[in-house]
KOLVO-352479 format. One record per residue (C-alpha): y, z, x. Coordinates in steps of 0.2 Angstrom, whole numbers, plus 5000, padded with zeros to 4 digits. Layout:
<sites>
YZX;...
</sites>
This chain:
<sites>
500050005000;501049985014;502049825007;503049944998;503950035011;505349915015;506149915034;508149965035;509149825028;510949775023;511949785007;511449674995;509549625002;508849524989;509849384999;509349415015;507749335020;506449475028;504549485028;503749475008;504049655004;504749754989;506649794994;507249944991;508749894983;509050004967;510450114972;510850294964;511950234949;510750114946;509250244942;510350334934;510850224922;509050154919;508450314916;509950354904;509650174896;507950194893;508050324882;509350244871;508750094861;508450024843;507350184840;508950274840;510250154831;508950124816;507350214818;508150374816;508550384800;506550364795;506550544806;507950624795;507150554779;505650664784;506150814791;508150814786;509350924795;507850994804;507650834814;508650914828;507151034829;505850884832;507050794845;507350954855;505451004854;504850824857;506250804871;505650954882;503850874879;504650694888;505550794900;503650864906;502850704906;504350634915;504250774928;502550774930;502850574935;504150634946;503250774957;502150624962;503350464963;504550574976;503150634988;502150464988;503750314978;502550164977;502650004965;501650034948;501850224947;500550314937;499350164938;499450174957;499350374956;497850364942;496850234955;497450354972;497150514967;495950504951;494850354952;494750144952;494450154933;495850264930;497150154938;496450004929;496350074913;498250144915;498949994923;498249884910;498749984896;500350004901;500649804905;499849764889;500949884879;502449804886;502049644881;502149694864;503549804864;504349664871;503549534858;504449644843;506149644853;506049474856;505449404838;507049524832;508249444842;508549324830;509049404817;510549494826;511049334831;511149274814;512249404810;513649304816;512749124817;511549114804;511048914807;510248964824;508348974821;507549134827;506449044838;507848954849;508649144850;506949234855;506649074868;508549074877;508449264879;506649264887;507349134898;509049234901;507949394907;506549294916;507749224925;508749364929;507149454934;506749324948;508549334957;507649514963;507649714960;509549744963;510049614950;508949684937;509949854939;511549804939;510949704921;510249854917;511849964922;512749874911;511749854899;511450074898;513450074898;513649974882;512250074875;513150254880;514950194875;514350164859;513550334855;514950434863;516350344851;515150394838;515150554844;517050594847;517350474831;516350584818;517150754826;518950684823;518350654806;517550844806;519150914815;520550844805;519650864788;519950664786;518950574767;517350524766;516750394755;515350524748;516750654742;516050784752;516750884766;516450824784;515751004791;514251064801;513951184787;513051024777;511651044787;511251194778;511951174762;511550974757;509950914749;508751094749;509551144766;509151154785;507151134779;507351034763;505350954767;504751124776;503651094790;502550994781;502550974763;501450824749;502450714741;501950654723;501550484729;500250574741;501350524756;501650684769;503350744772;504150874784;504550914803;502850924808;502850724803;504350684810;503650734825;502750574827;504250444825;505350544840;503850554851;503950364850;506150364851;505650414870;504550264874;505250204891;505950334898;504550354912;505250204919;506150284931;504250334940;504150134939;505750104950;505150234963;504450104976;506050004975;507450164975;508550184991;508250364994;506950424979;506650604987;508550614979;508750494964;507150524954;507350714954;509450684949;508950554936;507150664930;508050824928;509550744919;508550704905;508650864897;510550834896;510350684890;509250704874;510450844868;511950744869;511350554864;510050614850;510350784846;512150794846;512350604839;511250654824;511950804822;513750734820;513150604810;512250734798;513950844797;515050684789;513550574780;512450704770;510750674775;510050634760;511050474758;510450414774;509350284766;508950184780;509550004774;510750024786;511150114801;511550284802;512750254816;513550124806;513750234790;514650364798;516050244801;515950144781;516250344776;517850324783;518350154780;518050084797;516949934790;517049824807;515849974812;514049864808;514649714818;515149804833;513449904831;512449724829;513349664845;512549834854;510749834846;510749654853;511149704870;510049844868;508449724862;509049614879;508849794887;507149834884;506549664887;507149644904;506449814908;504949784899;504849624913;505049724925;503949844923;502649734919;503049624935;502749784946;501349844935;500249674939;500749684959;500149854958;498549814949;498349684960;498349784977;497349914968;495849754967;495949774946;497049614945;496849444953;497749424970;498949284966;500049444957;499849524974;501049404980;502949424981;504349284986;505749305002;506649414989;505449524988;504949474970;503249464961;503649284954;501849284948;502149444941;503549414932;503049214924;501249274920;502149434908;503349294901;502249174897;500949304887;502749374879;503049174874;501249184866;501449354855;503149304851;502349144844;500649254835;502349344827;503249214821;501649124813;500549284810;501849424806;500849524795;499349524809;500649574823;501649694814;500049794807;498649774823;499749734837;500849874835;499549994831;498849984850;500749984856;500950134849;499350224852;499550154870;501050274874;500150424870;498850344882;499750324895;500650494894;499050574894;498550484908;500150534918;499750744912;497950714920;498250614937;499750764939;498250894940;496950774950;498550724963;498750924965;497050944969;496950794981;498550894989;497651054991;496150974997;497250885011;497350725005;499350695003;499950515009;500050505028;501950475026;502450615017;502850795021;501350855015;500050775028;499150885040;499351015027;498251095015;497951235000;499451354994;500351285011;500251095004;500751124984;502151244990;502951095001;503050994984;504750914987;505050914966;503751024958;503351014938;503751174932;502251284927;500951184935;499451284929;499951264910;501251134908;499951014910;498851074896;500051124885;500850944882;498950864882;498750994867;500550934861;500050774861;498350804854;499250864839;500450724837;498850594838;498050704822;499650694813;499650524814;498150524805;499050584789;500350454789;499550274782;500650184793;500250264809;498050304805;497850124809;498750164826;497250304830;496050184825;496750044835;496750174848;494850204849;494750004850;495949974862;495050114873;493250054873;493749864876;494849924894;493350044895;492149874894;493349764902;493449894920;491449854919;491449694918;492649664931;491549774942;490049674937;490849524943;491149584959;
</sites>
């Protein structure tokens, strides 16, 4: 693995021509913003209002319990991508310290998940751009934009952070003028369109109060209810957020960055989700967020700023373009890491004078192309099945992450740390002690979010939407399972 340790270069290397090697290019502000960015997308601008629907006022307790659950896993990531930063993260960590099987079943899960997160971003595309030119087919809009990111993928790793930068800075700029925008309105006592007073005391006096669904309630059409089940859409609001493990093997000085960007997350849930939502549930009463439109764009109807839902659509469009060009990325690295593991065919072992897997990054785009297509024709089929396995595959991989933690601990202990870090030569409490950026609690965190997440999976099984997802699970698992032996066979 030693193609990812980079020699000492200039400014700006992705135009210099060195040895194939990943460049370590991304610069502090870069990670900073990626990790910010990825935990700010449609989830937030849409999806939350299914969460409030569920659980009302008490959403904030889902996010903040759900958040320091995210924060773990991301710490967890963390502790291992500072002592040993290398390309495909957790997949690379599950083949180095667990086994072959583990890395191929993470890697490929991961990739796999990403294509179709990145099929549903792009197949949606279209429809933000019709907002404003509604004779432009969805197709021509998903193709352009796959084309727009490919392409800005292949210019190499510092380009794609400073697309991503800005892309994190449209995202944030949004939220805080929500923010500072719905606590004028609660400050100055300004009118709202629903006649009732702008204050944090609706949280508990609005629709059955703080709990109105309890922690998890029937309703008469047999559907569940409550902050037990909005547990479930927030765990999946934090999709993406372990990218930052991905960009380890490309950061300038990870031994810093990761554990700034890791340990800023905490920070960032309460002030992005908790703090947006709850300002938004202090001027919109709760239970008129209906979700036929956005939250974030109702907060601003309620008081006459109507130009609020096309400056929102112009932001969930650059958030869509967002996911997708990380969603590239990560799967570019993801198939170079596979393929150095032996668990992915060479030719995506191969990087260009930029230091870019071109392979990488045409073979993701071009299976993108195909899901994007199995959307437009087979919707239903893509919407129901598809997605099911891309959101099963999350609570895979995190699981993953929690377990190759405790194995890379005891590898560490054992004296098996990576020759180039601080550990080597050392062994037992010496060795876990010298962790540069330990997960806190590292006897019980581990198994208290398996056990968090374990419950998550079995509330999924009383919501009809998501019980496909488990079984889809089960599926997906066994056919990686049989695909690792087959490989294996073959060789």
């Amino acid at each position: 693995m030693s193609t990812t340790d980079a020699p000492k270069k200039p400014r700006e290397t992705d135009d210099v021509p060195v040895p194939a090697t990943l460049r370590k290019s991304l610069k502090n502000r870069h990670i900073q913003l990626i990790a910010l960015g990825g935990a700010i997308g449609t989830g937030l601008f849409y999806g939350s209002s299914e969460s409030i629907a569920l659980a009302g006022p008490s959403i904030l307790l889902a996010y903040l319990v759900g958040g320091l659950a995210i924060f773990a896993i991301v710490r967890a990531l963390s502790e291992m991508s500072v002592e040993d930063p290398k390309a495909g993260a957790f997949s690379y960590y599950a083949t180095r310290y667990w086994s072959k099987r583990a890395g191929f079943i993470s890697g490929w899960n991961y990739w796999f998940n990403y294509i179709l997160v990145s099929m549903v971003e792009l197949s949606v595309v279209g429809s933000f751009v019709n907002y404003w030119f509604p004779a432009i087919p969805t197709w021509v809009s998903a193709a352009v934009f796959l084309v727009i990111i490919c392409a800005a993928n292949l210019l190499g790793v510092s380009k794609f952070g400073e697309f991503e930068f800005w892309f994190a800075i449209i995202k944030i700029v949004a939220v805080i003028a929500m923010i500072i925008g719905g606590l004028a309105v609660i400050i100055f006592v300004l009118p709202t369109a629903s006649g009732v007073r702008a204050s944090f005391a609706n949280w508990f006096t609005v629709g059955n109060g703080f709990f109105p669904n309890g922690l998890m309630g029937q309703n008469s059409d047999g559907s569940w209810t409550g902050l037990l089940m909005a547990l479930v859409v927030v765990m999946f609001s934090f999709g993406g957020t372990e990218l930052i493990g991905i960009t380890a093997g490309e950061t300038e000085d990870p031994k810093t960055t990761i554990p700034r960007a890791t340990n800023d997350i905490i920070w960032r849930i309460l002030v992005f989700y908790i703090g947006a939502l709850g300002v938004i549930m202090a001027v919109v009463p709760w239970n008129t967020i209906d979700g036929k439109s956005s939250p974030f764009v109702q907060i601003f109807d309620s008081v006459g700023i109507h130009a609020a839902a096309g400056i929102l659509n112009f932001v969930c469009l650059t958030a869509v373009m967002s996911v997708y060009n990380s969603g590239l990325y990560a799967n570019s690295r993801m198939l170079y890491s596979l393929a150095k593991q032996g668990n992915a065919p060479a030719y995506l072992g191969k990087l260009n004078s930029r230091g870019v897997p071109v392979a990488g990054v045409l073979t993701s785009a071009a299976i993108t192309a195909i899901a994007v297509v199995v959307v437009f024709v087979w919707p239903e089929f893509a919407f129901n099945y598809l997605m099911s396995i891309a959101t099963i595959a999350g609570i895979i991989n995190w699981t993953i992450i929690m377990l190759t933690e405790m194995k890379f601990r005891k590898v560490v202990a054992a004296g098996g740390a990576p020759e180039d870090s601080e550990l080597a030569g050392k062994s037992g409490k010496e060795a876990l002690d010298a962790i540069h950026f330990k997960l806190p609690f590292a006897k019980v965190t581990p198994w208290v979010v398996l056990a968090f997440l374990a419950l998550v999976v079995v509330l999924m099984c009383f919501s009809a939407s998501y019980r496909v997802a488990v079984i889809a699970g089960v599926i997906w698992l066994a056919i990686l399972f049989a695909a690792y032996q087959i490989t294996q066979a073959k060789k």
